[in-house]
Structures are given as structure tokens and as C-alpha cells.
TORDOMI-774933 format. One record per residue: x, y, z of N, C-alpha, C in turn; residue number from 1. Coordinates in nm, 2 decimals. Atoms other than C-alpha are relative to their C-alpha. Layout:
<sites>
      n_X      n_Y      n_Z     ca_X     ca_Y     ca_Z      c_X      c_Y      c_Z     k
        X        Y        Z        X        Y        Z        X        Y        Z   NUM
...
</sites>
This chain:
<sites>
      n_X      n_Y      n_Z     ca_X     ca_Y     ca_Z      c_X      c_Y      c_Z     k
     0.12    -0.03     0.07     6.36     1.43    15.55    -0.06     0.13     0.06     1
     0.05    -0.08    -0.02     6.21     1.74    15.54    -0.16    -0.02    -0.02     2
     0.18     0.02     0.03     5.80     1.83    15.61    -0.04     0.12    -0.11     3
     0.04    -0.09     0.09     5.62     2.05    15.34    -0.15    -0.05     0.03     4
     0.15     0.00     0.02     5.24     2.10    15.29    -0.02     0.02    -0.15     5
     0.06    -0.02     0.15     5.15     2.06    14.89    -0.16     0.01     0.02     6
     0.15    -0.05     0.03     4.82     2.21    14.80     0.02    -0.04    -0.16     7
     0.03     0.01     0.16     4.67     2.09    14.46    -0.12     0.04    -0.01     8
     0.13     0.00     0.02     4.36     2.23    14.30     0.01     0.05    -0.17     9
     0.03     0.00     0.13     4.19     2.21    13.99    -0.12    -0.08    -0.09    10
     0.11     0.15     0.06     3.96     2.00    13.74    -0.01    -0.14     0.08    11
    -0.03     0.12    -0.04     3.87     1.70    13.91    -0.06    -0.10    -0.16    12
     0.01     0.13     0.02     3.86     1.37    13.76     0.02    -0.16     0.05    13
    -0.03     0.15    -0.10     3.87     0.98    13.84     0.15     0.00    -0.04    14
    -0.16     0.03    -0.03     4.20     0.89    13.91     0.10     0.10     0.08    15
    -0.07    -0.10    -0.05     4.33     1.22    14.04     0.09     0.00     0.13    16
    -0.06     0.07    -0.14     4.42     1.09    14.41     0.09    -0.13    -0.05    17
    -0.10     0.09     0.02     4.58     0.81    14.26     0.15     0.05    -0.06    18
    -0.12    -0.05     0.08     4.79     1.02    14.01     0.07     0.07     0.10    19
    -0.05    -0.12    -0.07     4.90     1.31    14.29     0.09    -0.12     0.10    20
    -0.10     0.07    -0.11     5.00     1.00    14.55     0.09    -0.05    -0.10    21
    -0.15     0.10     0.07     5.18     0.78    14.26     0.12     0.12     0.03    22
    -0.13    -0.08    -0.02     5.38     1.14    14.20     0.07     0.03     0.12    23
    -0.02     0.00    -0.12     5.43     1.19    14.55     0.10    -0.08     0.03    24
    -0.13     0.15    -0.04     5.58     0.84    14.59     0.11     0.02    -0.03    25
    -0.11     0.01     0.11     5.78     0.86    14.27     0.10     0.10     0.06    26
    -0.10    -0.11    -0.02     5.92     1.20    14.44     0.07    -0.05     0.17    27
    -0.07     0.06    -0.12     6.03     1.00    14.76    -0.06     0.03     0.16    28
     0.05    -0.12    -0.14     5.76     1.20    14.99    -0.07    -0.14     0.05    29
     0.09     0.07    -0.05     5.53     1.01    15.27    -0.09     0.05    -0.01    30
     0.11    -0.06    -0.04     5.23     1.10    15.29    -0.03     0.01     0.15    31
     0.05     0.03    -0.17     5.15     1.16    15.69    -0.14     0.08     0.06    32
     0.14    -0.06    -0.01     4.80     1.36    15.63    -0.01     0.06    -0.11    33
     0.07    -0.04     0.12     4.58     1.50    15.39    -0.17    -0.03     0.04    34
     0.15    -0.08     0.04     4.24     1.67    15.31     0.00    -0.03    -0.10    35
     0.11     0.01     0.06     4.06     1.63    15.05    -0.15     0.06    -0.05    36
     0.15    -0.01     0.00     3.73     1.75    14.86    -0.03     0.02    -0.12    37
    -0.01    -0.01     0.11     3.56     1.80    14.57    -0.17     0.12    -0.02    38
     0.08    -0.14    -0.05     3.35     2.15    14.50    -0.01     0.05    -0.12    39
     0.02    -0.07     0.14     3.17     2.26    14.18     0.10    -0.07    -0.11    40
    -0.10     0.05     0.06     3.36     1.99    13.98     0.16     0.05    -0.02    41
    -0.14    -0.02    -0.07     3.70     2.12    14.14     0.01    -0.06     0.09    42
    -0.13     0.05    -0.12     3.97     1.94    14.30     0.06     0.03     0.09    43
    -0.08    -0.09    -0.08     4.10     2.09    14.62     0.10    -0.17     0.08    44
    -0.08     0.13    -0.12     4.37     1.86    14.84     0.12     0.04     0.06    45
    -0.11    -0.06    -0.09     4.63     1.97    15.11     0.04    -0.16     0.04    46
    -0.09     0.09    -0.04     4.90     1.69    15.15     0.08     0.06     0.11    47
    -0.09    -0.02    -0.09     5.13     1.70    15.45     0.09    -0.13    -0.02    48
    -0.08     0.10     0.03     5.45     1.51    15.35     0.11     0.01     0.06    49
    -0.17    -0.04    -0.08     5.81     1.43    15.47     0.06     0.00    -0.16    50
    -0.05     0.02     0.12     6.01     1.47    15.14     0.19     0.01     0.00    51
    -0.12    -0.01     0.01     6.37     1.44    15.05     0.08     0.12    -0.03    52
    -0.05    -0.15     0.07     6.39     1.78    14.89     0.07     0.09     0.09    53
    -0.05    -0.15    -0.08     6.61     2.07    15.02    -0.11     0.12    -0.02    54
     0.06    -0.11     0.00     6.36     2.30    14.93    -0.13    -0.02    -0.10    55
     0.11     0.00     0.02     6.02     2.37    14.85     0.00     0.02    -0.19    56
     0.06    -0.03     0.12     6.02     2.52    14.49     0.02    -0.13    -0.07    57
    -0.09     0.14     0.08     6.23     2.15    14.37    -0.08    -0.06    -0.01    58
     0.10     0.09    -0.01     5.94     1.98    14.51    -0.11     0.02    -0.09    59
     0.10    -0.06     0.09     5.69     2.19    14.32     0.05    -0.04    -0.11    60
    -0.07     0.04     0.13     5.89     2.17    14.03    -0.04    -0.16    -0.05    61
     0.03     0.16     0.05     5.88     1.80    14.04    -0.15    -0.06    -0.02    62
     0.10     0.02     0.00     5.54     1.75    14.12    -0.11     0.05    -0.13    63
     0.09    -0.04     0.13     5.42     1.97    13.81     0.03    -0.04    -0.10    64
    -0.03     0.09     0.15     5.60     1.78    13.56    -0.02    -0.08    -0.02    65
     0.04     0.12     0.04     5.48     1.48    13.67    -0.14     0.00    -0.03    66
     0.13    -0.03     0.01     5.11     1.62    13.65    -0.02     0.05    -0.14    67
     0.00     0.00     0.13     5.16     1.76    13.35     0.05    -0.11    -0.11    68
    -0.05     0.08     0.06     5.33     1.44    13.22    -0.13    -0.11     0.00    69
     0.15     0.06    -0.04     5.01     1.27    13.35    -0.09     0.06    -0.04    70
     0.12    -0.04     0.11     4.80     1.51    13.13    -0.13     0.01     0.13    71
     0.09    -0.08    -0.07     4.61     1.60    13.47     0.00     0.16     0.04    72
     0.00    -0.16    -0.02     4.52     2.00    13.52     0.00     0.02     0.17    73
    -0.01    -0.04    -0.15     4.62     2.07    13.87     0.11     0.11     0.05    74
    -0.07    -0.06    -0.04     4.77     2.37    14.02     0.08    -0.04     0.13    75
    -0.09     0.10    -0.10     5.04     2.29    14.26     0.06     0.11     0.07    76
    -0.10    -0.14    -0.09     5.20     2.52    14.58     0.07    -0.13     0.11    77
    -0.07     0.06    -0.12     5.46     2.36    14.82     0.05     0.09     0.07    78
    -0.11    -0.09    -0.15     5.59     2.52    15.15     0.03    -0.08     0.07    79
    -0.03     0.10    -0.08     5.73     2.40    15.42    -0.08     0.01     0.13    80
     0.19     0.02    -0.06     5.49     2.28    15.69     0.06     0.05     0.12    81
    -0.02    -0.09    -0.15     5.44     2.48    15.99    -0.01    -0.12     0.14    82
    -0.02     0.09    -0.13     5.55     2.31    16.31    -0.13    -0.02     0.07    83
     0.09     0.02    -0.08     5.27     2.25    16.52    -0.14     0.11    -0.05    84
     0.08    -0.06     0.09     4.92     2.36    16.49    -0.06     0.09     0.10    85
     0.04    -0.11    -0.08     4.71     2.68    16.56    -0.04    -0.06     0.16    86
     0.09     0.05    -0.11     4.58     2.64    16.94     0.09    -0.14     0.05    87
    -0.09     0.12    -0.07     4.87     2.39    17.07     0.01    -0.01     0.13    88
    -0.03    -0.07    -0.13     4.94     2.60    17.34    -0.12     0.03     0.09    89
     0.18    -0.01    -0.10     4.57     2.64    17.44    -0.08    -0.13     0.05    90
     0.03     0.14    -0.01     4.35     2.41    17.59    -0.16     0.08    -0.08    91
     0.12    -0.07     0.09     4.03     2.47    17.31    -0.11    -0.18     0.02    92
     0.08     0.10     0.01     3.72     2.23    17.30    -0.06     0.01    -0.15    93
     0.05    -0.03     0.09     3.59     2.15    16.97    -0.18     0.02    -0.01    94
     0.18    -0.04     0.01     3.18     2.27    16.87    -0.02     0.00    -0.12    95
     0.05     0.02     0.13     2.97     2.27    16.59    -0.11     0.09     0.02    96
     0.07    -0.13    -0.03     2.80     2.56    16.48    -0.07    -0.01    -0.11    97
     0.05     0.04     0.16     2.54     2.54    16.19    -0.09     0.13     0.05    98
     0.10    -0.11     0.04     2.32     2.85    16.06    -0.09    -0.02    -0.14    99
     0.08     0.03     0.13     2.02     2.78    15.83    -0.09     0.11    -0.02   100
     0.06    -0.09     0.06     1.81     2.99    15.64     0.01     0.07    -0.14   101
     0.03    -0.04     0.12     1.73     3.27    15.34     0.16     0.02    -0.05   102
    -0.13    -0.06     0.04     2.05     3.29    15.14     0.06     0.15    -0.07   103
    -0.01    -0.16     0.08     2.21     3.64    15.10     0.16     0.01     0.01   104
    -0.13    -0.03    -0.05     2.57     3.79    15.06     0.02     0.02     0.10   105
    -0.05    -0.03    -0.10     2.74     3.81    15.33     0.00    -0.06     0.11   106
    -0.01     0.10    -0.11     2.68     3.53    15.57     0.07    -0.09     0.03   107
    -0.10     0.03    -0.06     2.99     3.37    15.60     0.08     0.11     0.04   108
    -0.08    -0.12    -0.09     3.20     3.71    15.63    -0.13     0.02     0.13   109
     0.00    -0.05    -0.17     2.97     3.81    15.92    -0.01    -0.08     0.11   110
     0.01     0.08    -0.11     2.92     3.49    16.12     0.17    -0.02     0.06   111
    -0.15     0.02    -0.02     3.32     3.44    16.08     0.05     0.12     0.09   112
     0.00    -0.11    -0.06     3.35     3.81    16.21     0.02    -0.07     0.14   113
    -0.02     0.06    -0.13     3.25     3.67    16.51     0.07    -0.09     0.08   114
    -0.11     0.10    -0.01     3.43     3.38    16.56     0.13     0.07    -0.03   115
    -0.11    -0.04    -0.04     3.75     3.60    16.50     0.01     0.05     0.12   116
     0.02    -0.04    -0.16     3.64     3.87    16.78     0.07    -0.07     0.10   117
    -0.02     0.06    -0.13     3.64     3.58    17.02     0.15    -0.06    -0.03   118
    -0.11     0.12     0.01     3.96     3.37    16.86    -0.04    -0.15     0.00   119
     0.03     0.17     0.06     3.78     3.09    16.76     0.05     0.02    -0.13   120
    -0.04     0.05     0.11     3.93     2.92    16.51    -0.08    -0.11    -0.10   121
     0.03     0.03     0.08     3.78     2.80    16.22     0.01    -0.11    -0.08   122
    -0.11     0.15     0.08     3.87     2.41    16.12    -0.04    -0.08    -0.13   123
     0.01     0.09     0.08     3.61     2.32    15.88    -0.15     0.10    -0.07   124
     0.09    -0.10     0.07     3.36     2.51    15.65    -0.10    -0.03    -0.07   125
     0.07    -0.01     0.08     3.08     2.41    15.48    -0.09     0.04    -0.04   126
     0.15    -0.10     0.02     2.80     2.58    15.29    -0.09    -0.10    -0.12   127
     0.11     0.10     0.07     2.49     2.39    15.12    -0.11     0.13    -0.03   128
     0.08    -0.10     0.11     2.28     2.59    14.87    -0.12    -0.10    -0.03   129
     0.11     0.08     0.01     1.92     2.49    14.79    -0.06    -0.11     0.06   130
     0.07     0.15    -0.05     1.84     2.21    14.96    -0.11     0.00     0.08   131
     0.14    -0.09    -0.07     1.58     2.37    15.19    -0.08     0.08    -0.09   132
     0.06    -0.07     0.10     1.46     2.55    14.87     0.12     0.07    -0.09   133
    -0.12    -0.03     0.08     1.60     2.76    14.61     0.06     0.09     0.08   134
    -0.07    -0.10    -0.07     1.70     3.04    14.82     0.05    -0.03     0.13   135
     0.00     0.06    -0.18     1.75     2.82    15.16     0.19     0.02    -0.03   136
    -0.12     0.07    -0.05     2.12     2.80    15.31     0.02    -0.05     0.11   137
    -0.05     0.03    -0.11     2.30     2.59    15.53     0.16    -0.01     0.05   138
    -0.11    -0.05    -0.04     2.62     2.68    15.69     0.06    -0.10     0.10   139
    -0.02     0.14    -0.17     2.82     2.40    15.94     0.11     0.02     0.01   140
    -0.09    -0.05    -0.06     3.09     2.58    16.14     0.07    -0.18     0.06   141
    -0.09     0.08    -0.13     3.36     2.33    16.29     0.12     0.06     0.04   142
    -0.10    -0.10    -0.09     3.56     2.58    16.55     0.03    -0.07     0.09   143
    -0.05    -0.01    -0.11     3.76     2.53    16.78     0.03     0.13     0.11   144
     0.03    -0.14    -0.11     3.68     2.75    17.12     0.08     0.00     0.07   145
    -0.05     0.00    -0.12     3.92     2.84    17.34    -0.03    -0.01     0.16   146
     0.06     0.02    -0.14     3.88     2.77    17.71    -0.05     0.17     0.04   147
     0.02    -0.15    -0.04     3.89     3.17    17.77    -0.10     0.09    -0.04   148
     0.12    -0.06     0.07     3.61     3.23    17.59    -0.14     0.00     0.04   149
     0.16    -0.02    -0.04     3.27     3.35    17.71    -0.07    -0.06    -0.06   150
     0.16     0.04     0.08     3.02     3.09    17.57    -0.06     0.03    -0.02   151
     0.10    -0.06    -0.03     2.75     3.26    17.72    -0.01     0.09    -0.13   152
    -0.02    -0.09     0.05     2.88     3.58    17.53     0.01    -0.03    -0.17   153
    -0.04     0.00     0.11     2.99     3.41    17.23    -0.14    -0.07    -0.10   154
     0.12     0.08     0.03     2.67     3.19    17.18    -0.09     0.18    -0.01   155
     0.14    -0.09     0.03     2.42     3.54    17.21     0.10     0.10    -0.11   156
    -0.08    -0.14     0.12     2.66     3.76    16.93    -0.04    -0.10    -0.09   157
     0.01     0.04     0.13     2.64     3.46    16.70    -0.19    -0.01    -0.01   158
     0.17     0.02     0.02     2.25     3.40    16.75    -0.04     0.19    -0.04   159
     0.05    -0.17     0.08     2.23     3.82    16.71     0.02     0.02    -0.14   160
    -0.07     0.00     0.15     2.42     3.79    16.38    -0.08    -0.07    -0.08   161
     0.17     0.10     0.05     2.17     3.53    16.30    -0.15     0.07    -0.01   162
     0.14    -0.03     0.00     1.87     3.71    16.38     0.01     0.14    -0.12   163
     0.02    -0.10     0.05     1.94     4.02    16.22     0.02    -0.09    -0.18   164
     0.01     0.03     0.12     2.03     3.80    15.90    -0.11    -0.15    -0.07   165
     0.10     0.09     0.05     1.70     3.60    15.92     0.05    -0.15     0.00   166
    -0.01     0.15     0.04     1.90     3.26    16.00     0.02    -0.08     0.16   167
     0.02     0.04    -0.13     1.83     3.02    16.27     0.18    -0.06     0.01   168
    -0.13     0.06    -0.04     2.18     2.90    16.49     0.03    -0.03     0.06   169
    -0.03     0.11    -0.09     2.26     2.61    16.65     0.19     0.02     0.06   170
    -0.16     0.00    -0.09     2.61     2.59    16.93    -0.01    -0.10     0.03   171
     0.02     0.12    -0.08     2.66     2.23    17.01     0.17    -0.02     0.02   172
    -0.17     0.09    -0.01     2.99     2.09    17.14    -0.03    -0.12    -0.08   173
    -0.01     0.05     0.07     3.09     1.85    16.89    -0.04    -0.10     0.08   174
     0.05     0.13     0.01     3.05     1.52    17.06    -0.16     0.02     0.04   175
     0.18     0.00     0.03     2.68     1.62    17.14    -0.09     0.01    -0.08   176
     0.04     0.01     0.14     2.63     1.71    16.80     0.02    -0.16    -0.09   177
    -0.02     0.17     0.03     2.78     1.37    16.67    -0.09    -0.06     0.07   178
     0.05     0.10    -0.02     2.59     1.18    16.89    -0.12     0.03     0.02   179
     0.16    -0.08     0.06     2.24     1.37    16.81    -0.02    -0.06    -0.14   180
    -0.02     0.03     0.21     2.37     1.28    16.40    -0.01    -0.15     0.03   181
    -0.09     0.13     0.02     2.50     0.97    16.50    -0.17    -0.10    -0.09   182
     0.09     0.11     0.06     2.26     0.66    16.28     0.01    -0.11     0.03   183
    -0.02     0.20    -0.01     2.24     0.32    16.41    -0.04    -0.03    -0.05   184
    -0.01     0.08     0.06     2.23     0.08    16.25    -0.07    -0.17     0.05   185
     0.08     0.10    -0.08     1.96    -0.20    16.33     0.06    -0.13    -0.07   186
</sites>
């Protein structure tokens, strides 16, 4: 068995995760991870499979005729999955980085800026529109920081990048952040 990474995206609908795993089955793959999300009534979803295929386009192939045969609209990319993952070889701690405030162009390209600079890596992305008002945003980094990396340094560039774009920004190491969120439950 070989590994591939299929990406689907497109119209969402109910049933859509059921249809993409039945085809999946049908085509002999396992599933052994997968993402998920759903974004402006679009479907995104990265599968990581073992599949029987010699090769990536056969899988594609198969997968789009069964999606099309299932009368669901989803675009479909298979490659083959990359061995191990960014930052294997490093020892990185995860953090959680949120920036709120007035919404303008360009506030993910320049906070990301930064986070390249240093080689942080970027694992998880979200951005929230209006919910602090109509012009409010909220931004919620989940990087992974290399050990090598200046906190100090890296924490006062993203808070500059912040001030100059009018938005407040929080640095937490993930589990301090989690257990700040966390909700019990009485």
C-alpha cells in the first residue's frame, strides 16, 4: 500500500463526508488522518490514505467518477504523501497566537511575515469577521516555534506588527492557552 494525501473542495452539503469516505473505501484506501472544515458554504478536507494504487493520477481518477457518479461537486487533487512532517527534526513547542481588532487588508500577510522571518510554522488559521462589530477581526495563529527561536524577539515584532495595524496580540503557549479556554463543567 501506498500513502497519498487527497484534497477535496467544493459545495458543501449533508452527506459529503460520508460520500468521499464510502468512495475512499470502495477504492480500497484507509483512511489514517484527515482535516476537515467548512468555510462560506465551501467544503475543504485533506485525507491522508494508504491506497492500493500505483499512482496518484488513478486514484484521482477514481475518486472523481465516483463523486461525480454521486452527483456531489467536489474538486479532487491526489499526491503522494510526504514522509514525515515539517519540524521532525526540530524540537518546536506549540503556541497560540491571536490578534484582534479593526479589520483591514493585509493582516494575515503581515503577521505571517513574521512568523516566516523567525521559521515558525504555521499549523492552523483562523480568521472571524464581525463578531466584535462590523469592522472587528479576530485572527487565532496555531504555530509551531522552534526551540531556536528568540521569544523575547519574536513576541515584540509580532506585538509591533500589531500596533502599527491597530490590533491587540496575545503569545500563549498552547497548553496555557487551553487551560485559560478550558469550560468545566459543574
Amino acid at each position: 500500500m501506498q500513502k497519498f494525501t487527497a484534497s477535496f473542495l467544493g459545495r458543501d452539503c449533508p452527506g459529503v463526508v460520508a460520500t468521499v469516505s464510502r468512495i475512499l473505501e470502495e477504492s480500497g484506501c484507509n483512511i489514517e488522518e484527515v482535516t476537515q472544515t467548512i468555510l462560506s458554504g465551501e467544503f475543504a478536507a485533506i485525507f491522508v490514505v494508504a491506497a492500493p494504487e500505483a499512482d496518484a493520477e488513478s486514484l484521482r481518477a477514481k475518486l472523481s467518477a465516483g463523486l461525480a457518479a454521486s452527483k456531489v461537486d467536489l474538486s479532487v487533487l491526489v499526491r503522494p504523501a510526504i514522509k514525515g512532517q515539517w519540524g521532525t527534526d526540530l524540537h518546536c513547542e506549540p503556541f497560540v497566537v491571536t490578534a484582534d481588532g479593526p479589520d483591514k487588508p493585509g493582516l494575515i500577510a503581515a503577521m505571517s511575515r513574521v512568523f516566516a522571518r523567525h521559521g515558525v510554522n504555521i499549523e492552523s488559521l483562523k480568521a472571524i469577521l464581525g463578531e466584535g462589530g462590523a469592522n472587528h477581526a479576530l485572527f487565532v495563529f496555531e504555530v509551531m516555534v522552534p526551540d531556536s527561536v528568540d521569544m523575547g524577539r519574536l513576541r515584540r515584532e509580532l506585538d509591533c506588527e500589531g500596533q502599527t495595524r491597530s490590533l491587540r496580540v496575545s503569545v500563549q503557549h498552547r497548553d496555557i492557552f487551553e487551560a485559560v479556554h478550558r469550560v468545566n463543567s459543574f
